[in-house]
C-alpha positions in Angstrom: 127.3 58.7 -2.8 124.9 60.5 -0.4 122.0 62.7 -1.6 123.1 66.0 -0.1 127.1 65.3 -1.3 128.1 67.0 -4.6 129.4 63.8 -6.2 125.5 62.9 -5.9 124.4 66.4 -7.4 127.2 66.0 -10.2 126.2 62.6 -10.7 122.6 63.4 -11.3 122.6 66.5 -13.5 124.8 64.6 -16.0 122.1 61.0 -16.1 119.6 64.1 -16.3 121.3 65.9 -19.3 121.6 62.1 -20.7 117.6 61.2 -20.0 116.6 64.7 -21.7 119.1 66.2 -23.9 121.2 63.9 -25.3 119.1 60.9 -25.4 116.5 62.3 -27.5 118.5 64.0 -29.4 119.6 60.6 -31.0 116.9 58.3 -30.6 113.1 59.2 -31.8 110.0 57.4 -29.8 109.4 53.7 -29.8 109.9 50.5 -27.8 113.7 50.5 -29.0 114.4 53.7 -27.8 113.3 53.2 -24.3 115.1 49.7 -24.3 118.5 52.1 -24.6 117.6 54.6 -22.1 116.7 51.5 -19.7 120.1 50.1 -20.3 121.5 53.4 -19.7 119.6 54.3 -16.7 120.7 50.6 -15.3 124.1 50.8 -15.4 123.6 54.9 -13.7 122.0 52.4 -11.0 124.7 50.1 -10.6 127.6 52.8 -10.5 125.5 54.5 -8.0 125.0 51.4 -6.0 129.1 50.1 -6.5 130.1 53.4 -5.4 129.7 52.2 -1.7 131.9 48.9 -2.4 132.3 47.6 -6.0 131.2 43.7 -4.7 127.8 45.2 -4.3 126.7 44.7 -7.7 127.4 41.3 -8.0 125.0 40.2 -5.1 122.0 42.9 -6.3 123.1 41.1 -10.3 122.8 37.5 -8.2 119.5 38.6 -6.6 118.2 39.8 -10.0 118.8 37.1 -11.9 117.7 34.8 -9.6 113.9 36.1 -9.5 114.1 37.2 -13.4 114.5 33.4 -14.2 112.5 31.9 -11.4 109.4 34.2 -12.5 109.9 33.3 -16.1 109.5 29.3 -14.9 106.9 30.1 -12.9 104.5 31.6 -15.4 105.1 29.7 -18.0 103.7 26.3 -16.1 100.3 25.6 -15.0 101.2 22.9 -12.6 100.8 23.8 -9.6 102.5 21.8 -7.5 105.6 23.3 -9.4 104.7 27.0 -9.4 104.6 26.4 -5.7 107.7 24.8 -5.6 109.8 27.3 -7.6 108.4 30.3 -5.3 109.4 28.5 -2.4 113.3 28.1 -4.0 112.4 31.9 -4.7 111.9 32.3 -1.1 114.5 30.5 0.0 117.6 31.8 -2.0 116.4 35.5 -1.1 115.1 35.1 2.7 118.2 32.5 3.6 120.9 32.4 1.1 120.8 36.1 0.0 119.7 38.4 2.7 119.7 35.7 6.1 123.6 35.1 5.3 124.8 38.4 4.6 122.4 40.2 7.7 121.7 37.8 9.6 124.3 34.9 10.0 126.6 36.6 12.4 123.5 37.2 14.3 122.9 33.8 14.7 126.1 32.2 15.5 126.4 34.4 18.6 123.6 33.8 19.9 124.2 30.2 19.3 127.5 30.6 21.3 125.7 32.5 24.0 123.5 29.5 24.4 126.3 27.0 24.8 128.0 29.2 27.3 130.8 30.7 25.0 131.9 27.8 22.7 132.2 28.8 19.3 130.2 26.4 17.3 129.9 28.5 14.0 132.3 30.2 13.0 131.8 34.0 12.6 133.0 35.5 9.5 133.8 38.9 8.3 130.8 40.2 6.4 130.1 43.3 5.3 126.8 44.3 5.0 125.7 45.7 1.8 123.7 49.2 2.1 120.4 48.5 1.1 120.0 44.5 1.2 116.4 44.3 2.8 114.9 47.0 0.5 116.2 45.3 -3.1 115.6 41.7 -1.4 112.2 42.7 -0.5 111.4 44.5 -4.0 112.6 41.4 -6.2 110.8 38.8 -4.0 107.4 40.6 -4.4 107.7 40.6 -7.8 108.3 36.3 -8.1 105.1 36.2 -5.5 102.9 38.7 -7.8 103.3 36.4 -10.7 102.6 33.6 -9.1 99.5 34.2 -7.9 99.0 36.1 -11.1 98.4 39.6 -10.4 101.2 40.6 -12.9 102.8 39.1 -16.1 105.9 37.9 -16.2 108.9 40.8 -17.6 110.7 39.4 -20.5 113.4 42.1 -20.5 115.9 41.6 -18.2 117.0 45.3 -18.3 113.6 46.1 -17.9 113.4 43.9 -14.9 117.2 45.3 -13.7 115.8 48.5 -13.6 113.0 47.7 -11.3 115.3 45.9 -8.8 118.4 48.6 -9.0 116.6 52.2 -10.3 119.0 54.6 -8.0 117.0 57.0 -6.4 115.0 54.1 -4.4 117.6 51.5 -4.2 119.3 51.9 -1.0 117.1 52.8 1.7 113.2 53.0 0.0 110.7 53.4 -0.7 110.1 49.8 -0.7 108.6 49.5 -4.9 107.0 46.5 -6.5 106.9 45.8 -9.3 102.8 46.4 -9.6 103.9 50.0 -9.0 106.9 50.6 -11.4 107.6 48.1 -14.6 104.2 49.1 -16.4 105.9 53.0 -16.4 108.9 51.7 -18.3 106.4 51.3 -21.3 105.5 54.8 -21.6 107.1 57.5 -23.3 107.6 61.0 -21.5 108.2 64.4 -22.4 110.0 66.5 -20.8 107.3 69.3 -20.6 105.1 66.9 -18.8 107.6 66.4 -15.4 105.7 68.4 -12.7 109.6 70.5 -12.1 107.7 72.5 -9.4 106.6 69.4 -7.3 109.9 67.5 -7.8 112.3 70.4 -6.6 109.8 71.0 -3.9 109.9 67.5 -2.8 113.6 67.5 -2.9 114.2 70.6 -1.0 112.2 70.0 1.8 113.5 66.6 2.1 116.7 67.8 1.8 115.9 70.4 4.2 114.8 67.6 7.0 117.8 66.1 6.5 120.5 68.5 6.5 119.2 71.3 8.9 117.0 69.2 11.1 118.3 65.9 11.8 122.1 66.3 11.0 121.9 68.9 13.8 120.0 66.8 16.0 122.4 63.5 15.9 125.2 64.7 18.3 122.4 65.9 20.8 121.3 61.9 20.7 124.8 60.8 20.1 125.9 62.0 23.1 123.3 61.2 25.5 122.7 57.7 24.7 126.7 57.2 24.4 126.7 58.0 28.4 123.2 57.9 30.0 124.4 58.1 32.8 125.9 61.4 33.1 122.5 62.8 32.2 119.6 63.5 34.1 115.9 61.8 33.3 114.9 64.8 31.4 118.0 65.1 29.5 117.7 61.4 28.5 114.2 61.8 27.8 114.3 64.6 25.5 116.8 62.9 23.9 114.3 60.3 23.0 112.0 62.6 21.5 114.8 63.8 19.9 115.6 60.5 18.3 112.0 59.8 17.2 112.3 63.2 15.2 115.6 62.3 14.1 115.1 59.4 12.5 111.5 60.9 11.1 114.1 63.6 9.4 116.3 61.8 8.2 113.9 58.5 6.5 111.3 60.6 5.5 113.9 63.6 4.1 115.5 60.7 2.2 112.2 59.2 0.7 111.3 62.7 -0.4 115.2 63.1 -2.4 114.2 59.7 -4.1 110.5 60.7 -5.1 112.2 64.6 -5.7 114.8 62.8 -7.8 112.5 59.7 -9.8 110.3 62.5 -10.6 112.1 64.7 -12.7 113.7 61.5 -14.5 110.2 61.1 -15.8 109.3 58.2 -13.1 107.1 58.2 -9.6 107.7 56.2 -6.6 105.6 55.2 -3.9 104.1 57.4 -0.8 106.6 56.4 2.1 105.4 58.8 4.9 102.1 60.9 5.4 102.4 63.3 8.6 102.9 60.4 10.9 103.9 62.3 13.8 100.4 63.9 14.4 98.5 60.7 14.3 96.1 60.1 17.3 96.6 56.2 17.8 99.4 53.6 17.6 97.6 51.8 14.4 97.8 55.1 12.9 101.1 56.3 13.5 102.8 53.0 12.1 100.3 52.9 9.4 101.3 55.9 8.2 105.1 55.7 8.8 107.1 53.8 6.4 104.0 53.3 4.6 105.8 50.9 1.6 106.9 48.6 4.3 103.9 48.1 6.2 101.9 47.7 2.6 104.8 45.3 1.8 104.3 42.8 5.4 100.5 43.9 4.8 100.4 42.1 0.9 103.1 39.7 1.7 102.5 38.0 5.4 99.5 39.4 7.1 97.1 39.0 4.1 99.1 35.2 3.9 98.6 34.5 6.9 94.2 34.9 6.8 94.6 39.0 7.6 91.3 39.4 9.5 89.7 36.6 8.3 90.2 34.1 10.8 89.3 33.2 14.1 89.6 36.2 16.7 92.8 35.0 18.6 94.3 34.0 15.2 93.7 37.3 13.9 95.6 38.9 16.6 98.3 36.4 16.3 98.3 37.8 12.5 99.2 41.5 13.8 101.2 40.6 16.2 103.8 38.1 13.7 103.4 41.2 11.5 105.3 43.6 13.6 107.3 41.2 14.9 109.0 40.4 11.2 109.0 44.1 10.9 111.2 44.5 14.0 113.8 41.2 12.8 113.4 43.0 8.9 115.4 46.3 10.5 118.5 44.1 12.0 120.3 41.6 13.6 120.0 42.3 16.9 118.0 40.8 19.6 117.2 44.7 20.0 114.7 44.7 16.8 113.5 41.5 18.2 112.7 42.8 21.1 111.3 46.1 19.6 109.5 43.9 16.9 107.5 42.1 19.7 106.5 45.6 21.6 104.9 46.8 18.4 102.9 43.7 18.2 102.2 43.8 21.8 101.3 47.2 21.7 98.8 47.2 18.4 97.2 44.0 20.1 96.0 45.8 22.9 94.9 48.5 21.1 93.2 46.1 19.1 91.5 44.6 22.4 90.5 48.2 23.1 88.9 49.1 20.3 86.8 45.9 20.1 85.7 46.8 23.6 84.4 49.7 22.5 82.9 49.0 19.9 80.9 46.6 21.6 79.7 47.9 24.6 79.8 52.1 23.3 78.7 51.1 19.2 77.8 54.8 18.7 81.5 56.0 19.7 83.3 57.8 16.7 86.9 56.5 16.7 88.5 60.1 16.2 87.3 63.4 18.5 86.4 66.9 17.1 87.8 68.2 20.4 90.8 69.9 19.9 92.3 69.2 23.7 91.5 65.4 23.1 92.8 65.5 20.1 96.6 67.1 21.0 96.0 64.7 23.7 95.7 61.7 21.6 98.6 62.7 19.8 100.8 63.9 22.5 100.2 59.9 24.2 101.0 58.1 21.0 104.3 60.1 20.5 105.0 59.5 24.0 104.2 55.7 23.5 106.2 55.7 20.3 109.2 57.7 21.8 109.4 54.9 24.5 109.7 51.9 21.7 112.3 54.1 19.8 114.7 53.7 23.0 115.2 49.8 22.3 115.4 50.5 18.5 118.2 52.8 18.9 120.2 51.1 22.1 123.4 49.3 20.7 122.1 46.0 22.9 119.4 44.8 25.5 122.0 45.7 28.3 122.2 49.4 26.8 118.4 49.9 26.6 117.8 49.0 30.1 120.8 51.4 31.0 118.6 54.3 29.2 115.2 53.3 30.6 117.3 53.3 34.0 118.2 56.0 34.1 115.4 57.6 32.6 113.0 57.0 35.2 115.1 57.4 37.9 114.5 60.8 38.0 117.7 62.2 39.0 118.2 65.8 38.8 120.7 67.1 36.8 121.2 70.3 34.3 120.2 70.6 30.9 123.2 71.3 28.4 122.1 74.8 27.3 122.7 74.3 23.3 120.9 70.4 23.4 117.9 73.0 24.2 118.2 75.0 22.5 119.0 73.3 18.8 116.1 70.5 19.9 113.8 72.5 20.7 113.8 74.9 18.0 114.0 71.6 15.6 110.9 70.0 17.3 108.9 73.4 16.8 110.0 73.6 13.0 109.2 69.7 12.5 106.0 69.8 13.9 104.7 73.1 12.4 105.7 71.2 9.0 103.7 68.5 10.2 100.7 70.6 11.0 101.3 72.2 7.3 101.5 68.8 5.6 98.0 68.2 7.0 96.1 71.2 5.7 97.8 70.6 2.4 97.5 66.9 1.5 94.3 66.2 3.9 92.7 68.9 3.9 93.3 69.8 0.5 94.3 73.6 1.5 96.4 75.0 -1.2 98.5 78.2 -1.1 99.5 79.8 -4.4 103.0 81.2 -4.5 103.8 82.4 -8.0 106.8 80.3 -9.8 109.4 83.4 -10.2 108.6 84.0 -6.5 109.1 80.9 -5.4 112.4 79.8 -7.8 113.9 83.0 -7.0 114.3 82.0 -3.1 115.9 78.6 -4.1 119.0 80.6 -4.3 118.7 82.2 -0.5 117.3 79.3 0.7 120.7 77.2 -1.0 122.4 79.5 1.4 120.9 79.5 4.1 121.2 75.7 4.2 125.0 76.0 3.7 124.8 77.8 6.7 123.0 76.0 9.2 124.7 72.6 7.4 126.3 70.2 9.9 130.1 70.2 9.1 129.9 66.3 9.8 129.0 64.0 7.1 125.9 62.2 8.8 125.0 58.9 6.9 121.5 58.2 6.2 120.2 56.0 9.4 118.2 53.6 7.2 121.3 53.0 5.2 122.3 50.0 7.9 118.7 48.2 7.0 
């Protein structure tokens, strides 16, 4: 059930007429009220999630229960040795029984083959990967971890707790939530008149707009040329690289605006996922703002865990460099997100290096320049930089990348397809002018007043214009796989 499909728009309206209409009609205020609309809005949740494959909810119900009971031991003993133990066995079932089996185990076993030259010494088995795993695995596990080292209570609901793991608009591809940032809104009672409509449609438009219009139409222009690199020339295959970096920008970001568009007007707000990343002037910058939940996730989680900045200088930079490498292994099994993983930590260590150089020997130096041409420069490199990393991420295998990097830089001469031009190009100019808008808006706090019947009587033009420029093919959501 994809967010620009009808069944999703039909599904929707009718948990909306539920949450607002019909709900309240019924049930007046209080704790007992919200504990039905909970249970309600959980089992929406789980026939969203089942709608993919029915033997989905039973590994998100095994995940669930798993930390709801775990949490509950571990708060209500002050031993410590115990606590520690029972977030380990928290750790364990999630990281290795949960999601390493189901991601990762297939993974494993052929590279263990590889290693002894073809014989089969685990069995591989047919899996199939449920949509979502890494983003619910990741949400219940920081929940266990904030109890025990006490930053939250412990939920006594279960639905409650349900909710949090498997609330639909967030479930299958982000933002990553904790529970820090969601359970204490299940305690408060909302009205209707209070849901910002005109920020949630907004939100849900444009993301739907990303998705649909910009990188649906942008897929078979990447599709194609990484299919057959070699019947492209270096600037085809190049601008097909850029074209991926603002494919997949389209299509994550589009989706994390749908779910914040969508948890909004059910009375509920999720978590920033993206913030302009693709006008960023550094590498830091760009990842720090790009998928924003995940990288405060590895941030809380593992880098802070592991000392953060607080440790020796080398250690430090082992830190960041760990960091990005689980972020690469989080997004797949394949030695390609390995290698990608290590890049980014290669990459943000010597940018690290860099900057401590500077600020040693030039202390006076202001990190960012006023100078416009230094500044498109500075952002023009780290897409550039970025663009390059994004070839491994997308390349079926190791073999494939180094086909695409090839033939990339061999710099052999051969035409542009007139319509890849003409549809990236146009799609670049639109994405980046958005970008360049997003900035005024949210950083420098620029506002521009369009009157509400204005603006709500263009939805309807704007829904056909969309229909229009639509993609006939049915593209999936990219981070659906993760």
């Amino acid at each position: 059930m994809l967010f620009n499909s009808l069944e999703y728009f039909l599904f929707f309206g009718f948990v909306f007429f539920y949450r607002w209409y019909i709900h309240p009609f019924f049930f007046a205020e209080g704790q007992k009220s919200r504990d039905i609309l909970h249970f309600f809005l959980l089992i929406a949740s789980y026939l969203f999630y089942m709608s993919w494959d029915y033997r989905f909810g039973g590994l998100i119900f095994l995940s669930t229960i798993i930390d709801y009971y775990l949490a509950i031991k571990i708060s209500s003993t002050e031993n410590e040795k115990k606590r520690l133990w029972l977030l380990r066995l928290s750790l364990f079932l999630n990281l290795v029984a949960i999601l390493g089996f189901f991601k990762y185990y297939n993974f494993f076993a052929e590279t263990v083959q590889y290693f002894f030259s073809g014989k089969e010494i685990l069995p591989k088995l047919n899996i199939i990967l449920p949509v979502g795993i890494s983003f619910f695995t990741f949400q219940s596990m920081s929940y266990t971890i904030d109890v025990y080292r006490r930053q939250i209570d412990c939920e006594k609901s279960f639905v409650r707790f349900a909710l949090f793991v498997s609330f639909f608009p967030q479930l299958v591809a982000g933002p990553i939530v904790t529970a820090k940032t969601f359970i204490h809104q299940l305690y408060k009672d909302v009205q209707l008149e209070e849901i910002p409509f005109k920020l949630a449609i907004r939100f849900f438009f444009l993301g739907y707009f990303k998705k649909v219009i910009l990188s649906d139409n942008i897929s078979p222009i990447v599709d194609l040329v990484y299919d057959n690199p070699a019947n492209f020339g270096s600037a085809s295959i190049f601008f097909a690289a850029v074209l991926f970096l603002a494919q997949i920008y389209c299509d994550f970001s589009g989706y994390s605006d749908m779910a914040y568009g969508s948890a909004l007007l059910l009375g509920y707000e999720l978590p920033e996922n993206f913030r302009m990343s693709l006008i960023r002037q550094s590498f830091s910058d760009f990842w720090r703002y790009w998928h924003m939940t995940l990288s405060g996730w590895l941030r809380d989680y593992v880098y802070f865990s592991l000392g953060g900045s607080k440790t020796g200088y080398i250690r430090h930079k082992f830190n960041l460099f760990f960091t990005m490498l689980l972020a690469g292994i989080w997004h797949g099994a394949n030695w390609t997100y390995v290698v990608w993983g290590i890049c980014l930590g290669c990459i943000l260590i010597i940018e690290t290096l860099y900057k401590d150089l500077i600020k040693k020997y030039f202390p006076n130096k202001e990190e960012t320049s006023s100078n416009i041409f230094i500044t498109l420069a500075s952002i023009f490199l780290t897409n550039m930089l970025v663009t390059l990393t994004t070839v491994i991420f997308r390349s079926k295998s190791l073999s494939h990348a180094y086909s695409i990097f090839y033939n990339m830089f061999s710099f052999t001469d051969k035409e542009f397809i007139p319509w890849t031009l003409k549809v990236g190009l146009t799609s670049l100019i639109i994405l980046y002018l958005g970008q360049w808008i997003g900035y005024q808006i949210f950083e420098k706090n620029k506002t521009f007043r369009v009157p509400i019947a204005l603006e709500f009587s263009l939805y309807i033009p704007l829904v056909l214009v969309i229909s229009y420029l639509t993609n006939d093919n049915n593209v999936p959501f990219i981070y659906f796989q993760f």
